[in-house]
N, C-alpha and C positions, 0 to 999 in steps of 0.2 A: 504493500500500500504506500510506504514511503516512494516506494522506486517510483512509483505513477504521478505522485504528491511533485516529484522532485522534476518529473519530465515535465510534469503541465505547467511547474512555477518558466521551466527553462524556455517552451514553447510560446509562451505569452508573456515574457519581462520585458517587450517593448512593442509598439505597434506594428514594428515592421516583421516581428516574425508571426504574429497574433492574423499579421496579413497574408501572408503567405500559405500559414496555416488552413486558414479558412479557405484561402483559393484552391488549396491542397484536394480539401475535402467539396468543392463549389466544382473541378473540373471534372472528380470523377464520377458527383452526381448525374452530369450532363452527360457525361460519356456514356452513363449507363440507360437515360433515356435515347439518344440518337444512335444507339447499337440497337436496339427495339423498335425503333422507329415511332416512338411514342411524345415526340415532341410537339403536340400539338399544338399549344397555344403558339407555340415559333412560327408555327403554317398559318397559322391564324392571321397573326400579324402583318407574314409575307402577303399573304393572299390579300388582305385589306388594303395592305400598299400600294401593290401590284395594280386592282381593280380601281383605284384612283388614277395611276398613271392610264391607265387605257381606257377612261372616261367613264366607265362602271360603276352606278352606287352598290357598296359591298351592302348598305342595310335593304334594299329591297332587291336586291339580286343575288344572294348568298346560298350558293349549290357544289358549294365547292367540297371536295372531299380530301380525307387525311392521305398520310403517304401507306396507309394500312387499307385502306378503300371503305374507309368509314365516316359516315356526316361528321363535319366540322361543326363545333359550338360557334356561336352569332359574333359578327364582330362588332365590340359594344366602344370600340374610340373615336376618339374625334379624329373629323379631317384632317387636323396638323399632326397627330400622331400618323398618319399616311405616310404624312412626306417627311417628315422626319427617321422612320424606321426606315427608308426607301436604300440608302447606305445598305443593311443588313440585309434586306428582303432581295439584293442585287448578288451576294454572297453565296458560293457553291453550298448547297444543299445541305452537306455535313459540316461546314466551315460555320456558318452561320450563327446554330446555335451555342457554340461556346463562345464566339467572339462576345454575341449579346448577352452570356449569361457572364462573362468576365466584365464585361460593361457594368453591365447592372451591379453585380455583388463590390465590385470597386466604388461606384459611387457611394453604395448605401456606408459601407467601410469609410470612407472619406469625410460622406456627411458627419457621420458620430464621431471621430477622433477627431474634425476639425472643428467641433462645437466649442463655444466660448469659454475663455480659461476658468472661468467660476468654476466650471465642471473638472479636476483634475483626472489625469489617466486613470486611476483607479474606478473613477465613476464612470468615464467614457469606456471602460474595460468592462463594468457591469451592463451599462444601456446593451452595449452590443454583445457577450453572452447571453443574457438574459432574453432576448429576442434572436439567437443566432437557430435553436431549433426549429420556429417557425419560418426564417430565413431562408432554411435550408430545404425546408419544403416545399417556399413558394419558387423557391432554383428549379428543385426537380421538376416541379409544373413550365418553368420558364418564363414565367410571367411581369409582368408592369410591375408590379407592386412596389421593390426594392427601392426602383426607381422613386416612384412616389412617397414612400418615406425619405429618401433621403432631397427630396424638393423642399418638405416640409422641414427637415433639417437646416439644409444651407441658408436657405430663406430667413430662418430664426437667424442663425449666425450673423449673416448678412447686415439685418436690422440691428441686430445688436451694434454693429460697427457704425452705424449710420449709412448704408450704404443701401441708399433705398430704392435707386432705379433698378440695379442687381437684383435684390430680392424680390423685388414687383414682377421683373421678370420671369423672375423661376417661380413664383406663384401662380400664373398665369399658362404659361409652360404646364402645370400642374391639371389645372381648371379645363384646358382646352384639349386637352387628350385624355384626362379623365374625370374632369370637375371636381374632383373631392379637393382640389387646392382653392378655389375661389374662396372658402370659408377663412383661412387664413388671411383676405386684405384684411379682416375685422381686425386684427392685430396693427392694422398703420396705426389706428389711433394710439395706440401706446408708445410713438417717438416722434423726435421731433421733425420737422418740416413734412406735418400731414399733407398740406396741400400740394406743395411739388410730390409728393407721393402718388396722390391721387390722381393727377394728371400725367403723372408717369403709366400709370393704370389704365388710364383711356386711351393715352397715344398708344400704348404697348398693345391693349386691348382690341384696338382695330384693325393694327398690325395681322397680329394673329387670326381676328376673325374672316378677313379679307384674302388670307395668305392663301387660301386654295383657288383664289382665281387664277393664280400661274396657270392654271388647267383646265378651266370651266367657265363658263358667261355667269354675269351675273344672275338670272330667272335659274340658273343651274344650282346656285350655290343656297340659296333660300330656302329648294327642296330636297338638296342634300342637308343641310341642319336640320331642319325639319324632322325627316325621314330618320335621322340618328338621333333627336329628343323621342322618337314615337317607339322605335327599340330597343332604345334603354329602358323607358316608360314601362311597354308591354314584358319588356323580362322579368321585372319585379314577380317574385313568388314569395311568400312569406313559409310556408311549408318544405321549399328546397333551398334554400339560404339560412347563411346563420346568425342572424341578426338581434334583436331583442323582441321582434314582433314573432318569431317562430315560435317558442313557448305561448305567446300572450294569446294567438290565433287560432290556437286550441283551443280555449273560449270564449276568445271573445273574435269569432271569424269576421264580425260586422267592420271590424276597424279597419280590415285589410285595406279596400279602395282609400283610407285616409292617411295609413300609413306616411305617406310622403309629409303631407301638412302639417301630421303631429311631428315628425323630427324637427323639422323646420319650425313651430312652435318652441319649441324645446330650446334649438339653438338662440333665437328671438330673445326668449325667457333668461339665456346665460349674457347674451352680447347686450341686453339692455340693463344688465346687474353692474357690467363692466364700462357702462356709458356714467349711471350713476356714481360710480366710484372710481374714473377715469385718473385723478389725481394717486391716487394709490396706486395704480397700473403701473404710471408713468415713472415712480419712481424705487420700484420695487422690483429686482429682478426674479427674484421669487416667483411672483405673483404671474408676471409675464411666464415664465416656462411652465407653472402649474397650467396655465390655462392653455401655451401649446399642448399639454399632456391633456389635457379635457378635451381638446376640440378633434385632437388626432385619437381620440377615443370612440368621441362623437361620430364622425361620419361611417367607423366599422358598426359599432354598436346599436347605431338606428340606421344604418344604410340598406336601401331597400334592395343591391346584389350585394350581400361580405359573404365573402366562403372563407374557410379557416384558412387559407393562405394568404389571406388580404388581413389577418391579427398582427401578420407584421409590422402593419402601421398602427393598430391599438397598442400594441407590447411596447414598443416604442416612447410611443406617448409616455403611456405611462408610467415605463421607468424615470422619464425625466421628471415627470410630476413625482414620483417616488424620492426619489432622491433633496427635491424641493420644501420636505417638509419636516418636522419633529415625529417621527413615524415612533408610533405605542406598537403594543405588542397584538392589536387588530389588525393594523394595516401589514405587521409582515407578515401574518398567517395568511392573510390576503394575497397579500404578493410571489409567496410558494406555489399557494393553494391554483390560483391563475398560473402560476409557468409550469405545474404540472397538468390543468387540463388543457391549456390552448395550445403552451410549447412542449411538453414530454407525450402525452396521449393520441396528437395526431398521428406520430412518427411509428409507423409499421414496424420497423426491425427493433421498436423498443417497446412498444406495448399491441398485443395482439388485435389486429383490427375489429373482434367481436367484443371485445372490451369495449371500446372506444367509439362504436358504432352504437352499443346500450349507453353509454354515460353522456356521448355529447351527442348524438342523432335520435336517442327518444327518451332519453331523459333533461335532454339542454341545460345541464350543470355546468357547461364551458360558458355558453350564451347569461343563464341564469348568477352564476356567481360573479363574474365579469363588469354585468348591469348592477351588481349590489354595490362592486366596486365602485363601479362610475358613479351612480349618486353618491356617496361616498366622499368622493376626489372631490366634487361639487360641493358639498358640505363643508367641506375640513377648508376646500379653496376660499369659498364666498361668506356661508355663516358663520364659521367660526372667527373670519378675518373682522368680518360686521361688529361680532358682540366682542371681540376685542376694542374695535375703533368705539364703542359705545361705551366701554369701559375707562379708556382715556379721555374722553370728554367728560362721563363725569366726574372724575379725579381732578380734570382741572375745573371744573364746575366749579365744587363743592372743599376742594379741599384750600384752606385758609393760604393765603399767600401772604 
């Protein structure tokens, strides 16, 4: 046990072999999906790109099949995710997916060890174990996800520096290939120079939404967004996703069609807590990464597609909000109790899929204890900060000067 103790300290005493490591184990996940031919979501991608270049909408013309001669899943990204993947999607067959999957696992690695020095390597060493098994998952799949945590990453860093056109960027970046970043502008308002932010965001914002004309008339491009709001829209399932409504829809089926409105509620209810208390925001670094850790919760947790490979962006979160707080001995039973059902229980070669299929697909204890979490982060973030701040004013109220 020492020998193991001694290898793992030697494996991970700096970033650079902690990187290597994990690339270690990132290339021959991939290896072992593209010798099976089971790379799908990589075809996916390709195919989506592809069918942009050659004038095709992939959302109402989508017949394409795997390289196993089996229906492809829908392509649910945005136009500029098209032409952005279009590099990869040009790449020999088997070349492909490792480049993208080196891509990908390199950012997400980059984003957490480049996070703001508040966070020492030790912490930046937990965020990324702590979330490295769901990581590894969402490899095997090949998927966006990595990517997308680590947008929400740099973006935080970014603003921390003041470097707001940057981060508006990659926010955006985010939003427009898979929207889950848009909920981050809500974060301009906690630095300074909002308003060149926010016209950073427009100019950038049009940029982007325009950028598929390279290839299309305008009357073209209207009913291509269109056509990919109405596919992402009709995917929602609340019974095949893993979200917080997949428990709740068990009885209460009525909410499904409102699903969207209530998350969006929700977030409303948390960004309008943070308008009132904006002064606190701004000068609190704390407070600012709890609520990254909320909101990168927020969109897995009420998002009407998360599949257990898309927790890499909840795991995330949350370890930075973890790490953000005076944590009792609730919040770490919490914090186990979540890295063994979302990150230990997904993973086949560690826990038998009939396990894992009764605990998190019909009994939704991954989903269920998760949500306890999150209101949780919410509480310990916003009320407890509240009846503190309510507590110093009356002290200076009332106490004799």
């Amino acid at each position: 046990m020492s020998a193991v103790l001694s290898l793992w300290e030697k494996l991970t005493e700096n970033k650079y072999r902690i990187y290597l490591f994990g690339y270690f184990i990132s290339f021959l996940i991939v290896l072992k999906e593209v010798s099976r031919l089971t790379h799908n979501n990589f075809q996916i991608f390709s195919y989506g790109s592809l069918d942009f270049w050659a004038g095709i909408n992939p959302y109402i013309n989508w017949d394409h099949l795997s390289l196993l001669r089996e229906p492809l899943d829908l392509f649910l990204y945005g136009p500029l995710f098209s032409i952005l993947f279009t590099p990869f999607a040009l790449l020999p067959e088997m070349l492909g997916p490792f480049l993208w999957n080196l891509f990908t696992y390199s950012l997400f690695f980059l984003s957490v060890f480049t996070l703001p020095y508040k966070f020492d390597f030790s912490d930046k060493k937990f965020i990324f174990f702590f979330s490295a098994l769901t990581l590894a998952c969402t490899l095997l799949s090949v998927q966006y996800n990595p990517v997308i945590a680590a947008l929400f990453l740099f973006s935080f860093t970014l603003l921390e520096k003041n470097k707001g056109f940057w981060a508006v960027l990659l926010i955006l970046l985010s939003a427009f290939t898979k929207v889950y970043g848009i909920f981050q502008l809500s974060m301009l308002l906690f630095y300074p120079e909002f308003r060149k932010n926010i016209l950073y965001a427009l100019a950038i914002g049009m940029v982007m939404l325009f950028l598929p004309l390279v290839n299309m008339s305008f009357p073209e491009l209207y009913d291509y967004y269109l056509s990919w709001i109405m596919t992402v829209t009709n995917h929602s399932d609340a019974s095949r996703f893993y979200s917080i409504y997949r428990p709740l829809c068990i009885y209460f089926k009525s909410i499904e069609p409102y699903m969207g409105f209530i998350s969006l509620g929700i977030f409303m209810l948390i960004f309008s807590y943070t308008l009132l208390k904006i002064k606190a925001f701004r000068e609190s670094f704390r407070l600012r990464a709890q609520y990254l850790g909320i909101i990168m919760s927020w969109i897995i947790l009420f998002g009407l597609s998360s599949e257990r490979h898309t927790y890499v962006i909840a795991l995330v979160g949350y370890a930075i909000w973890y790490l953000n707080i005076q944590a009792v001995k609730l919040d770490k039973i919490l914090l186990w109790t979540n890295f063994v059902l979302l990150g230990i229980m997904p993973v086949d070669i560690i826990c038998p899929p009939f396990i894992s299929s009764l605990i998190l697909g019909k009994l939704h204890l991954g989903v269920i204890v998760f949500a306890i979490t999150w209101f949780i982060m919410v509480y310990k973030t916003f009320a407890i900060h509240l009846r503190k701040e309510n507590k110093n004013l009356q002290r200076f109220l009332f106490t004799p000067q």
